[in-house]
TORKOL-4160 file (C-alpha; in steps of 0.2 Angstrom, whole numbers, padded with zeros to 4 digits, m for minus):
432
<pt num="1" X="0890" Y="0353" Z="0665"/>
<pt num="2" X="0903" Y="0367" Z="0667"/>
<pt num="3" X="0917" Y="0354" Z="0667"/>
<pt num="4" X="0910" Y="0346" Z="0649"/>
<pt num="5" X="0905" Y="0364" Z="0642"/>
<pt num="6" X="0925" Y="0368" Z="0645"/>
<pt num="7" X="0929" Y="0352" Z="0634"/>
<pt num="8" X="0937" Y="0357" Z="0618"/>
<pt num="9" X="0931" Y="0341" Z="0609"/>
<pt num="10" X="0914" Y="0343" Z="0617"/>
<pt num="11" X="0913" Y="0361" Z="0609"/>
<pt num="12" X="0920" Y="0355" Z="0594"/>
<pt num="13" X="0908" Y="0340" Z="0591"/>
<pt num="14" X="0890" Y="0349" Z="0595"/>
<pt num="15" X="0895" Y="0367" Z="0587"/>
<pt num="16" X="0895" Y="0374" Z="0603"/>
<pt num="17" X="0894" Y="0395" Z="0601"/>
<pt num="18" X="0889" Y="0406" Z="0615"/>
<pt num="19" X="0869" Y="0402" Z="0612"/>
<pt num="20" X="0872" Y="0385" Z="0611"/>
<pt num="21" X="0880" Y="0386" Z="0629"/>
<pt num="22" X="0868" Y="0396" Z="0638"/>
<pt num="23" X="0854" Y="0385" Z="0630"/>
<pt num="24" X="0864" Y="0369" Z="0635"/>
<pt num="25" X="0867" Y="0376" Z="0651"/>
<pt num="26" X="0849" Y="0382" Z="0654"/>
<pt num="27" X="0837" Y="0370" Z="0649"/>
<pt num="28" X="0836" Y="0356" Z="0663"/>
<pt num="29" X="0832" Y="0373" Z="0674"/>
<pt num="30" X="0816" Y="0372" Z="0661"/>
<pt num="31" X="0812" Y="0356" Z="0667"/>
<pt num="32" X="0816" Y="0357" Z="0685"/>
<pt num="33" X="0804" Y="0376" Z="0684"/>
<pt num="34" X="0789" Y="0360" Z="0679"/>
<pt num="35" X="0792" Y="0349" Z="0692"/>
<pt num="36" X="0793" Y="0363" Z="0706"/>
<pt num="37" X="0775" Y="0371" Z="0700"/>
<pt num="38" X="0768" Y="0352" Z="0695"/>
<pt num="39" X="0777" Y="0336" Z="0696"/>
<pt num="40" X="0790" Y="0338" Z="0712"/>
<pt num="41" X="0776" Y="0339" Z="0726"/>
<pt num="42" X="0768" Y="0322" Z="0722"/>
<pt num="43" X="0777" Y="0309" Z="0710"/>
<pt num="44" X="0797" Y="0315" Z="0720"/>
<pt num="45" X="0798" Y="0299" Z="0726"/>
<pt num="46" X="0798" Y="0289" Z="0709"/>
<pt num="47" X="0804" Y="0303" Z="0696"/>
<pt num="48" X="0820" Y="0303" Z="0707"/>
<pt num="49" X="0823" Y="0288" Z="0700"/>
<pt num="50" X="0826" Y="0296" Z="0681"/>
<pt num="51" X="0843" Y="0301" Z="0685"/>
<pt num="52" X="0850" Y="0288" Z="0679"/>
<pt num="53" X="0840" Y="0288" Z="0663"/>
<pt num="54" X="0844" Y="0303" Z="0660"/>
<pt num="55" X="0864" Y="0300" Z="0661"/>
<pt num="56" X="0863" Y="0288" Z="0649"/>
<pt num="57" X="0855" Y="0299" Z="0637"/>
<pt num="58" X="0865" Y="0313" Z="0640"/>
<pt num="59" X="0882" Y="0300" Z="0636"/>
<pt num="60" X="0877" Y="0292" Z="0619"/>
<pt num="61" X="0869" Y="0305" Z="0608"/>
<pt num="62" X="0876" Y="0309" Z="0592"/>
<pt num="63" X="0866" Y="0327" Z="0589"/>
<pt num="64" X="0862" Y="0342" Z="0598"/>
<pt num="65" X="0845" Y="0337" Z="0600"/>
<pt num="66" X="0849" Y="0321" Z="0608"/>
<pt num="67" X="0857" Y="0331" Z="0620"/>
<pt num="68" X="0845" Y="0343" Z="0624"/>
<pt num="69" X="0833" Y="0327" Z="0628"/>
<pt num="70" X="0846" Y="0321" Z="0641"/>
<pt num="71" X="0845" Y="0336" Z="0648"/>
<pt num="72" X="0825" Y="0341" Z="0649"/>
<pt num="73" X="0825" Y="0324" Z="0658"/>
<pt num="74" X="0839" Y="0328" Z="0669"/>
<pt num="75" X="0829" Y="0345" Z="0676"/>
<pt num="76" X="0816" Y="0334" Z="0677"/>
<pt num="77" X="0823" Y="0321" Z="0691"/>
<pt num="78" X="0831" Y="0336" Z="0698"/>
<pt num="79" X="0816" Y="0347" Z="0701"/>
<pt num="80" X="0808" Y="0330" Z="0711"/>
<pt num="81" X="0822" Y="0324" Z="0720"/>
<pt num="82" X="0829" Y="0343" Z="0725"/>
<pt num="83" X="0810" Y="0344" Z="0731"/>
<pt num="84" X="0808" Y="0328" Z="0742"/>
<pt num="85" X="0825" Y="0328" Z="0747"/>
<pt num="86" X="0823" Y="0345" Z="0757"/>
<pt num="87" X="0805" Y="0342" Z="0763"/>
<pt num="88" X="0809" Y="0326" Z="0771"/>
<pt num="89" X="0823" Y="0332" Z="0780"/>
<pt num="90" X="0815" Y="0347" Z="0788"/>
<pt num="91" X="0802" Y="0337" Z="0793"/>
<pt num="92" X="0811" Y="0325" Z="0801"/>
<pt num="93" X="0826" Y="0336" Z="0810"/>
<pt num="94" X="0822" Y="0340" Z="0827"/>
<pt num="95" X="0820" Y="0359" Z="0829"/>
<pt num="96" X="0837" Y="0364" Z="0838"/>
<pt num="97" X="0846" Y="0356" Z="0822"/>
<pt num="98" X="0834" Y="0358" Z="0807"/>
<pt num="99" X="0844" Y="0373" Z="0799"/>
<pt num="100" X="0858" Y="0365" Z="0800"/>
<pt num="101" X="0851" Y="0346" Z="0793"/>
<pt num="102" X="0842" Y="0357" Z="0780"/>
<pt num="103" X="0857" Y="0368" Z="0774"/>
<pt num="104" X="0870" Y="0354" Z="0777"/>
<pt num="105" X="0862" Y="0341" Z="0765"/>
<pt num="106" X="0858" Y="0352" Z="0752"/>
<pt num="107" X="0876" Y="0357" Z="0751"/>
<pt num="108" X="0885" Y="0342" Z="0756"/>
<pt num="109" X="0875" Y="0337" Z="0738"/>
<pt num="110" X="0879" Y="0350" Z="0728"/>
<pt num="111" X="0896" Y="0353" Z="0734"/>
<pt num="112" X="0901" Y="0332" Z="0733"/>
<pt num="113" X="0895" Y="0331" Z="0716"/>
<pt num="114" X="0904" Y="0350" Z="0711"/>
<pt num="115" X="0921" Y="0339" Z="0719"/>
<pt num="116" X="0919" Y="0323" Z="0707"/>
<pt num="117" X="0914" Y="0333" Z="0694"/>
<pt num="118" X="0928" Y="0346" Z="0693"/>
<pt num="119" X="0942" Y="0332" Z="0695"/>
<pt num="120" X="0936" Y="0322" Z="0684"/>
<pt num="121" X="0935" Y="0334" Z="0670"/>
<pt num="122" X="0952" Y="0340" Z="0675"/>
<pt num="123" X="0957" Y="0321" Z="0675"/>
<pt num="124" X="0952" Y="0319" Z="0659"/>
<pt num="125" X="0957" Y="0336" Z="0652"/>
<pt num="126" X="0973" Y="0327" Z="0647"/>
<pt num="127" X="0964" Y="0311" Z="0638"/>
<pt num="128" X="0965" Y="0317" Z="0621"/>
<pt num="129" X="0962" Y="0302" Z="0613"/>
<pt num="130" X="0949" Y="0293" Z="0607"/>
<pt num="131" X="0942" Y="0308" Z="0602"/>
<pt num="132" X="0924" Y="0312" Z="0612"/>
<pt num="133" X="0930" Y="0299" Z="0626"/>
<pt num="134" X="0933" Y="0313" Z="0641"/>
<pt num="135" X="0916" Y="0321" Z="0641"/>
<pt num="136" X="0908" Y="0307" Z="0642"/>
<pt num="137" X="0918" Y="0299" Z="0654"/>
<pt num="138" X="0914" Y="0314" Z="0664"/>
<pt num="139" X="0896" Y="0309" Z="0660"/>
<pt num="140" X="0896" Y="0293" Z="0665"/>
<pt num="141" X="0903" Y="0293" Z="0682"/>
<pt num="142" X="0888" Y="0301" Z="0688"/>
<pt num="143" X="0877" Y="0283" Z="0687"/>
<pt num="144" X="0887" Y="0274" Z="0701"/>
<pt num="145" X="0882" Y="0287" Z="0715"/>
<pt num="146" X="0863" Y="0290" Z="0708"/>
<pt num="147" X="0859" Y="0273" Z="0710"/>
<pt num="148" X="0870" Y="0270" Z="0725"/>
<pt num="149" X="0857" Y="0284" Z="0735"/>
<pt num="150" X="0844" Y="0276" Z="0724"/>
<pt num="151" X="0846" Y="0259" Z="0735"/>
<pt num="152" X="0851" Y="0269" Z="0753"/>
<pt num="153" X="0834" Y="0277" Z="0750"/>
<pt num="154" X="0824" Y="0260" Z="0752"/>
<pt num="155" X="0831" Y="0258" Z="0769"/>
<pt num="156" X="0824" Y="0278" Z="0777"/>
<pt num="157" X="0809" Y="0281" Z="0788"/>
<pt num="158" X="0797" Y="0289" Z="0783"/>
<pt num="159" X="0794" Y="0306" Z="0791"/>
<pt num="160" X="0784" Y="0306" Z="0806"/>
<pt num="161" X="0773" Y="0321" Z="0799"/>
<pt num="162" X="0767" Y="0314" Z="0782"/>
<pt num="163" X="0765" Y="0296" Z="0791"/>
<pt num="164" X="0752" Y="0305" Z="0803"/>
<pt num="165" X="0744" Y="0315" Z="0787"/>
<pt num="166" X="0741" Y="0300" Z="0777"/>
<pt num="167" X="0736" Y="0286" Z="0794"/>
<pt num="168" X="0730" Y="0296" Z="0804"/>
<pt num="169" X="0717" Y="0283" Z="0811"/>
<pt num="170" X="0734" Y="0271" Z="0817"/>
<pt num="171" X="0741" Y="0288" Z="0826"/>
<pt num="172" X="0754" Y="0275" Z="0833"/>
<pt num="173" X="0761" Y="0273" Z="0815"/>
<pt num="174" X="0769" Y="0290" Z="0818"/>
<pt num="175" X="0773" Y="0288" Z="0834"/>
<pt num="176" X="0782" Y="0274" Z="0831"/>
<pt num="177" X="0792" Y="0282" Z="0816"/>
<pt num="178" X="0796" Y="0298" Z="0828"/>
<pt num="179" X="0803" Y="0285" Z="0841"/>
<pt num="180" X="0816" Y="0277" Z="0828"/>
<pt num="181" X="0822" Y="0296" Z="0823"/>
<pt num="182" X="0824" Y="0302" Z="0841"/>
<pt num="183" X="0833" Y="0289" Z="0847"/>
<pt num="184" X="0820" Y="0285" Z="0861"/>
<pt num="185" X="0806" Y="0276" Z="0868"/>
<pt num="186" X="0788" Y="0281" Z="0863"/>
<pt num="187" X="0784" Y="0285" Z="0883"/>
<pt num="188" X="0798" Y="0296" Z="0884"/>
<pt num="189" X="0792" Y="0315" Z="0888"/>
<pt num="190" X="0802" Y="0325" Z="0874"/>
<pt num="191" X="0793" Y="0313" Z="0862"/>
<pt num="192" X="0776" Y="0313" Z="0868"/>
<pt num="193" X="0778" Y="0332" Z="0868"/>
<pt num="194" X="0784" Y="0333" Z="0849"/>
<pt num="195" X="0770" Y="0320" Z="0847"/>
<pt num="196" X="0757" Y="0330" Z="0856"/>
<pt num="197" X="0761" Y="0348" Z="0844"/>
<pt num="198" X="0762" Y="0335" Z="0828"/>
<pt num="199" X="0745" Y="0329" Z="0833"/>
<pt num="200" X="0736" Y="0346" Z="0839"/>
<pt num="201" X="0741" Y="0355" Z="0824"/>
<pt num="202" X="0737" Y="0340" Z="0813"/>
<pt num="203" X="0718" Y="0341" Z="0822"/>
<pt num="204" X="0715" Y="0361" Z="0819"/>
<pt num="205" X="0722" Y="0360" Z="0803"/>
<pt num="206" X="0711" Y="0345" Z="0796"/>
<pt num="207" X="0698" Y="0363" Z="0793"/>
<pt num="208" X="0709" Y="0370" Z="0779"/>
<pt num="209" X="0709" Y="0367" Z="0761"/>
<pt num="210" X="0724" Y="0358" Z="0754"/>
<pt num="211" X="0736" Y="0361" Z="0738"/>
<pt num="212" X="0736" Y="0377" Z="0727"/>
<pt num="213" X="0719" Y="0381" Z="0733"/>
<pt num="214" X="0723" Y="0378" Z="0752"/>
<pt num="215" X="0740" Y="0388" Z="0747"/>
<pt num="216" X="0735" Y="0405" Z="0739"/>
<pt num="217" X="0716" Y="0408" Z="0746"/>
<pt num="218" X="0723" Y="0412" Z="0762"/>
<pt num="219" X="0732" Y="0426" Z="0765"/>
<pt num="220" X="0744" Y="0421" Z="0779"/>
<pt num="221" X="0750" Y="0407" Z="0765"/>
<pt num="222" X="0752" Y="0421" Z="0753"/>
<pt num="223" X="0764" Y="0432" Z="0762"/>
<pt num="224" X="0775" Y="0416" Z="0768"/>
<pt num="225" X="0773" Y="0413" Z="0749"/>
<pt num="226" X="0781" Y="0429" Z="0745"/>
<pt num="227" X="0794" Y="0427" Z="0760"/>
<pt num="228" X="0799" Y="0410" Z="0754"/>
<pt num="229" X="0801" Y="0419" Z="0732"/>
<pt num="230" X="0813" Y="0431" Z="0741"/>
<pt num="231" X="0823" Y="0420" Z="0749"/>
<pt num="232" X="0825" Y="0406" Z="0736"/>
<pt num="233" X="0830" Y="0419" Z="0726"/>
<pt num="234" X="0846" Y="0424" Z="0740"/>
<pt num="235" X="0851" Y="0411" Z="0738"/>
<pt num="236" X="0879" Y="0364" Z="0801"/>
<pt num="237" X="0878" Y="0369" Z="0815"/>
<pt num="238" X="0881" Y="0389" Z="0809"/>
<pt num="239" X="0865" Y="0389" Z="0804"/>
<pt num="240" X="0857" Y="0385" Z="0821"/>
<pt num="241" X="0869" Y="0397" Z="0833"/>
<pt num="242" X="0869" Y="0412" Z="0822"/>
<pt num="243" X="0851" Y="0410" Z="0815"/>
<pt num="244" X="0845" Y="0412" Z="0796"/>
<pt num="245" X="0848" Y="0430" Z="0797"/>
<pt num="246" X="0863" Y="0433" Z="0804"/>
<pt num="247" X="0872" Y="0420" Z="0791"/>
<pt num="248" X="0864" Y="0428" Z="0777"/>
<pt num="249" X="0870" Y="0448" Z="0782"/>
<pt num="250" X="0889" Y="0441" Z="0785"/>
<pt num="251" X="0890" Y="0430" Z="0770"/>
<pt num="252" X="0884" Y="0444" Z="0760"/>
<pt num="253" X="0895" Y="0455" Z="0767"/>
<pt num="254" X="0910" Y="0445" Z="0764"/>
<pt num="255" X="0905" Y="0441" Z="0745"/>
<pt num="256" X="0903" Y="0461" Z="0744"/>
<pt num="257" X="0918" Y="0465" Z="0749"/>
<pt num="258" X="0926" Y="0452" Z="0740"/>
<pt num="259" X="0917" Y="0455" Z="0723"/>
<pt num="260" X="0922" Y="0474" Z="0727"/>
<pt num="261" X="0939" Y="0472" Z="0727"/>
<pt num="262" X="0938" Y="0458" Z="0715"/>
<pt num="263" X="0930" Y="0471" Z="0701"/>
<pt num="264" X="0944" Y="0484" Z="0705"/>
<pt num="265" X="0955" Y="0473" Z="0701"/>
<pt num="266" X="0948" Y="0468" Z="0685"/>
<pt num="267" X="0944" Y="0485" Z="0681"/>
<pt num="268" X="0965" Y="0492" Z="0686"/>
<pt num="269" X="0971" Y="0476" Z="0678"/>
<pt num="270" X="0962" Y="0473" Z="0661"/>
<pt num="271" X="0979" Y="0464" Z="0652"/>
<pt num="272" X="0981" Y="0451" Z="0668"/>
<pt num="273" X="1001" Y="0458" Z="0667"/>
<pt num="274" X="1000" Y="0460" Z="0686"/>
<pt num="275" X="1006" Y="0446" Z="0694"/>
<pt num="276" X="0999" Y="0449" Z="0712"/>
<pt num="277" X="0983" Y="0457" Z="0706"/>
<pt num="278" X="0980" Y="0439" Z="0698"/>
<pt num="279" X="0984" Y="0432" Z="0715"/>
<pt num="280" X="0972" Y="0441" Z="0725"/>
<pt num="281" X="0957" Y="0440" Z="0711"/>
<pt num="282" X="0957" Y="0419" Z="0713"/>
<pt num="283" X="0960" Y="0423" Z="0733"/>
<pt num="284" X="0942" Y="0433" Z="0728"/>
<pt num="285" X="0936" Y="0419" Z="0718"/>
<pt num="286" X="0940" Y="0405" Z="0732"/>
<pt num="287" X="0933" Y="0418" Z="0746"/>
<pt num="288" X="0915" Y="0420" Z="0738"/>
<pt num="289" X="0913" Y="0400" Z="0736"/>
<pt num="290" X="0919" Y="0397" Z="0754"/>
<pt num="291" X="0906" Y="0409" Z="0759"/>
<pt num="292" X="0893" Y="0405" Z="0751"/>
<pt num="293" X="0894" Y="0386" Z="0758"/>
<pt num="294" X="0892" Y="0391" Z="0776"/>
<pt num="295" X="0878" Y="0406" Z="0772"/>
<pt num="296" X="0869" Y="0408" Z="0758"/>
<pt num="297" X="0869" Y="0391" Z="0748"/>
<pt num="298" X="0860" Y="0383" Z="0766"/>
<pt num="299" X="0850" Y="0396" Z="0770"/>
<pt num="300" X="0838" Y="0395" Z="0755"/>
<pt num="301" X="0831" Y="0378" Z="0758"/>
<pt num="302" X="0830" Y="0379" Z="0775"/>
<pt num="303" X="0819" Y="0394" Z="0775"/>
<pt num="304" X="0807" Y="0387" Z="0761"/>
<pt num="305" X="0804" Y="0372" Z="0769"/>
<pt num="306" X="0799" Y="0375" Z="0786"/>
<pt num="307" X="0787" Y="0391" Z="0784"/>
<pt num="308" X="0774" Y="0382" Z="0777"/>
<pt num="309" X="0762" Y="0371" Z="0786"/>
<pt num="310" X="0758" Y="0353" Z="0784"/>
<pt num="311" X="0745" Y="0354" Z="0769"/>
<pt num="312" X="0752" Y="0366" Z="0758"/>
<pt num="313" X="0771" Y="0361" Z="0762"/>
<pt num="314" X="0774" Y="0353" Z="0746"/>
<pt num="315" X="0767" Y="0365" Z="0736"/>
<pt num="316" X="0774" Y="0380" Z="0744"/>
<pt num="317" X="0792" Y="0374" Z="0741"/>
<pt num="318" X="0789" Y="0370" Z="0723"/>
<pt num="319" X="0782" Y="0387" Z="0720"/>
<pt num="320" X="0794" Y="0395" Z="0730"/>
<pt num="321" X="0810" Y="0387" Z="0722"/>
<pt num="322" X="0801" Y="0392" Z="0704"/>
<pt num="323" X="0807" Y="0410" Z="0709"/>
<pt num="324" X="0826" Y="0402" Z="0710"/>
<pt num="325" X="0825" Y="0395" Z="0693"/>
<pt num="326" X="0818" Y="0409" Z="0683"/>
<pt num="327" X="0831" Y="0417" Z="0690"/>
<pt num="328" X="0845" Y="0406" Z="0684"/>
<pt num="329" X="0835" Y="0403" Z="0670"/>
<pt num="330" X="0835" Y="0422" Z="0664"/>
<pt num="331" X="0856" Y="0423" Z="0672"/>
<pt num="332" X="0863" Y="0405" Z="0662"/>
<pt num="333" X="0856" Y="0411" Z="0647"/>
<pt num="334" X="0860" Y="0427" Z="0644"/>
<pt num="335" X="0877" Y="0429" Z="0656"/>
<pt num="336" X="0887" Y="0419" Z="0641"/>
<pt num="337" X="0883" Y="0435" Z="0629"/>
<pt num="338" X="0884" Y="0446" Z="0642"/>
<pt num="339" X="0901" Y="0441" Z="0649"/>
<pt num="340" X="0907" Y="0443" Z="0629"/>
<pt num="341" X="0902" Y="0460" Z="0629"/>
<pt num="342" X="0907" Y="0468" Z="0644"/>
<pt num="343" X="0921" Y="0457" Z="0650"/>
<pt num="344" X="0928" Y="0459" Z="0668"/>
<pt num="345" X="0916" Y="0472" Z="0673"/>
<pt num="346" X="0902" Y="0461" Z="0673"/>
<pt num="347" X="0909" Y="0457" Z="0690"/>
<pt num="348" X="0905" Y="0476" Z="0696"/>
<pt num="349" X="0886" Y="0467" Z="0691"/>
<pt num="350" X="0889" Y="0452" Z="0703"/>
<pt num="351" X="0896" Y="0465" Z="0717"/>
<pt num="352" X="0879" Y="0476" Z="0716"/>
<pt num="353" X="0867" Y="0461" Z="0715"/>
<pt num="354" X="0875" Y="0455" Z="0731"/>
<pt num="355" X="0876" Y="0471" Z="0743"/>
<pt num="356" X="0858" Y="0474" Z="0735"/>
<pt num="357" X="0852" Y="0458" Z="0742"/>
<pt num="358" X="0861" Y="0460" Z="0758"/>
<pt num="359" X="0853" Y="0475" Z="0763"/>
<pt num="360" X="0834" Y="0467" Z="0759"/>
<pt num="361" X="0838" Y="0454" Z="0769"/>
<pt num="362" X="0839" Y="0467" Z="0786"/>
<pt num="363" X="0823" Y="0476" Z="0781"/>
<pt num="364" X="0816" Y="0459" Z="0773"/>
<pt num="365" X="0816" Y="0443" Z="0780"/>
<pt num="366" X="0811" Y="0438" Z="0799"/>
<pt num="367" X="0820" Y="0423" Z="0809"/>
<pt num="368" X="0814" Y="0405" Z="0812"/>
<pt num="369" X="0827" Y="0400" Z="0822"/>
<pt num="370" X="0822" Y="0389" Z="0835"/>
<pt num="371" X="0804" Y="0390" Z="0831"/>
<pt num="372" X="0794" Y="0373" Z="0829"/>
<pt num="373" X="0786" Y="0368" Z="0812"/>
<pt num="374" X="0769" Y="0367" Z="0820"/>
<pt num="375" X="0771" Y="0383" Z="0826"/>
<pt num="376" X="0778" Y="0392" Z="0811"/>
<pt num="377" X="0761" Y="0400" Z="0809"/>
<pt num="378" X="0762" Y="0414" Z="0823"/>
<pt num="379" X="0777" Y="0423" Z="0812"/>
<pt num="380" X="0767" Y="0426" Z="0800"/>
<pt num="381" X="0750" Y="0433" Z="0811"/>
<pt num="382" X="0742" Y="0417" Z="0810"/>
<pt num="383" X="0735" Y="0406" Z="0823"/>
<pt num="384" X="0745" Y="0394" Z="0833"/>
<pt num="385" X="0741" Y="0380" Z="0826"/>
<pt num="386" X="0747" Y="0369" Z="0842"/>
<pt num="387" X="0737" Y="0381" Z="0854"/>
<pt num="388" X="0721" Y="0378" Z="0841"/>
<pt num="389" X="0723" Y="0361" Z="0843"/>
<pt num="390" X="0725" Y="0361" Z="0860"/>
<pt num="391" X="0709" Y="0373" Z="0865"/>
<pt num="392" X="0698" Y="0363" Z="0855"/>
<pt num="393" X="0701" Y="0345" Z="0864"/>
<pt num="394" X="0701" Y="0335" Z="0848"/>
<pt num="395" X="0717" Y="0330" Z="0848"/>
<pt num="396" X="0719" Y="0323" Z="0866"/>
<pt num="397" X="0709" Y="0305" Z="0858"/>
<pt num="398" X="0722" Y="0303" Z="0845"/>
<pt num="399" X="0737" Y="0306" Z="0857"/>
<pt num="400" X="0727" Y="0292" Z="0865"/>
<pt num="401" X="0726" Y="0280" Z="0854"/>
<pt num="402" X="0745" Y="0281" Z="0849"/>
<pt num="403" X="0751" Y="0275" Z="0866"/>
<pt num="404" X="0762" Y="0260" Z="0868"/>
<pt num="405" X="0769" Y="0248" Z="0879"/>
<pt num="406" X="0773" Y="0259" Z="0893"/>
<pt num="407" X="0788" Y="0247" Z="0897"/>
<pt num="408" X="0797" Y="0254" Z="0885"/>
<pt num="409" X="0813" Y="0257" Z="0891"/>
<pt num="410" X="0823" Y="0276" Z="0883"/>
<pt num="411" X="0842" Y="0276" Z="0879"/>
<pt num="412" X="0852" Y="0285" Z="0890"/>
<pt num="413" X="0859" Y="0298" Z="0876"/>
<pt num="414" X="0850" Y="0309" Z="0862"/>
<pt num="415" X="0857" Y="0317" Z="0847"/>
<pt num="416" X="0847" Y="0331" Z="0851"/>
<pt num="417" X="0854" Y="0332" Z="0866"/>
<pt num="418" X="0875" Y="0329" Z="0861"/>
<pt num="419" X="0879" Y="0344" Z="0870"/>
<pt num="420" X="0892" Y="0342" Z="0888"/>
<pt num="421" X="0879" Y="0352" Z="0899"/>
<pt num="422" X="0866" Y="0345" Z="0892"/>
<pt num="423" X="0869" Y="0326" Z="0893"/>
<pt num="424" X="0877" Y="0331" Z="0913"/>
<pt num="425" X="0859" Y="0339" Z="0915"/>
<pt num="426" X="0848" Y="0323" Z="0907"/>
<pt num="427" X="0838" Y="0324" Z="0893"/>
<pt num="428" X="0831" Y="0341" Z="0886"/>
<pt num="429" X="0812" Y="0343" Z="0884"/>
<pt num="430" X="0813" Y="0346" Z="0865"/>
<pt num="431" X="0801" Y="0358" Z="0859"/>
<pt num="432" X="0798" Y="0353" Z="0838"/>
């Protein structure tokens, strides 16, 4: 929506002041806030499918409330797809590489459709006629690629944990589906060892109360709860070798430094008559995006969707991510009257918000790297779940019943295990 809010004919056509464009700009976030405390958790899987309804709106209205419409249901199919899209793939990355599946889809998305977006609007910058043709070509482009991953999507497997959640009489279900994603045999050790901690903690857990109940009652689910608010609000294989931490401290000290010398700049040069000052501000401009691709833009989904246990998963993430959208909610709306007012200086805003957040994040948040989603709880001083499991037996019938052909015969190479030392040493016992 940047591209089409930068249209002169799209400004022209709806009256678009500066309320109009923070209210424009801000209300799918509205939309997407309900779906992440209601909607996403539980209907994800067919809502997602409104994109493309809501394209079509958004292209062929011919008033400003029209256009609102398109774009409550856009935040609408955004809020469910952003939701199941994240939770599917933690739960089905193995542990070594689920920051980096995590952080790399969610901004291989955002920054794909930022791509299309931008040079399409640039593209059709210079169509000037028939008037109102650009903005909604820009529009428009988007319904090919939502209902090109609306197809992909009938082909995935479903994820090994919720399989287990919902069948957990036909165990082998999930056993089965684990097999397909690890590129393996169900007798092969690393997958009867993910199986067996997917099982344990799926037999101690079956005590706990589910949903919003099951979520804020206990008071290890509260603190992960607040954990998971701070870092949405923050917001490869990086992501796995430096760890969740260590990627947020440098990439907020980078966008610090570069916001610094960005608002001194900005301050020095008010007129832009400085040639090389110019230079160095977009430098500035490109250096903050780069950064946060590889630091902060992955690290947010990634750390709400593994901290939470099987039963309360879904909801944790939606109430988590609320935190994100009030924020951008509060920012979209107001920065267009606050950009008027204070001009370049509001970048002096950005560079405090930033060193601020940096600075939390090395008091603040603790690391999950390489720590299994079963076994998440013992961060936060809660039991382990897998150990629970384990000391209480129950889980040893159902491990039981999963057990297949044992003549089934494992591949040779994993992706787990890609690594020269470790396919010259066999495969790696995984420890999801």
């Amino acid at each position: 929506m940047t591209v089409i809010l930068a249209d002169k004919q799209f400004m022209e056509y709806y009256n678009i002041d500066e309320n109009r464009s923070g209210l424009v700009a801000t209300i799918p976030w509205a939309m997407t806030a309900l779906a992440q405390l209601w909607l996403g958790g539980t209907l994800a899987s067919w809502l997602g499918r409104l994109w493309a309804l809501q394209i079509v709106v958004e292209v062929v209205p011919n008033n400003f409330g029209v256009l609102i419409l398109g774009r409550l249901v856009t935040g609408l199919g955004f809020g469910c797809v952003y939701i199941a899209t994240n939770l599917y793939v933690a739960e089905c990355a193995p542990t070594k590489l689920r920051g980096s599946f995590v952080g790399t889809v969610a901004q291989f998305g955002y920054q794909l459709g930022s791509l299309i977006a931008f040079w399409t609007g640039y593209g059709m910058s210079f169509h000037k006629s028939p008037y109102n043709i650009a903005w909604r070509v820009s529009n428009i482009v988007q319904i090919p690629i939502g209902l090109a991953f609306v197809a992909i999507s009938f082909w995935y497997p479903e994820s090994p944990r919720f399989v287990l959640e919902k069948y957990p009489e036909t165990p082998e279900r999930a056993l089965k589906v684990l097999s397909r994603l690890r590129s393996g045999a169900p007798t092969d050790e690393r997958i009867r060892t993910e199986f067996h901690e997917l099982v344990a903690s799926y037999e101690f857990r079956r005590r706990y109360e589910t949903g919003y109940v099951g979520l804020l009652k206990d008071k290890t689910m509260r603190k992960r709860l607040w954990y998971d608010l701070y870092a949405a609000g923050l917001q490869q294989r990086s992501v796995e070798k430096f760890g969740r931490r260590g990627l947020l401290l440098a990439g907020f000290a980078i966008q610090s430094l570069a916001l610094l010398i960005m608002s001194c700049l900005t301050t020095a040069f008010p007129s832009k008559g400085n040639k090389a000052a110019a230079i160095v501000e977009i430098a500035m401009l490109f250096i903050v995006g780069l950064t946060y691709c590889w630091s902060i833009g992955p690290i947010a989904p990634t750390v709400v969707t593994e901290i939470f246990p099987r039963h309360v998963r879904d909801k944790g993430f939606g109430l988590s991510m609320l935190g994100q959208t009030c924020w951008l909610i509060l920012l979209t709306q107001s920065w267009p009257s606050f950009n008027n007012k204070v001009g370049d200086h509001s970048y002096w805003l950005l560079f405090g918000l930033n060193l601020a957040a940096g600075i939390s994040v090395y008091f603040i948040l603790p690391e999950t790297k390489g720590v299994s989603l079963e076994r998440m709880d013992k961060i936060f001083e809660g039991p382990d779940n897998v150990e629970a499991g384990e000391f209480e037996g129950t889980s040893e019938k159902r491990e039981a019943m999963a057990v297949m052909d044992k003549g089934d015969k494992a591949p040779t190479a994993y992706v787990e295990d890609a690594s020269p030392a470790r396919s010259s040493q066999g495969p790696e016992r995984s420890s999801v």
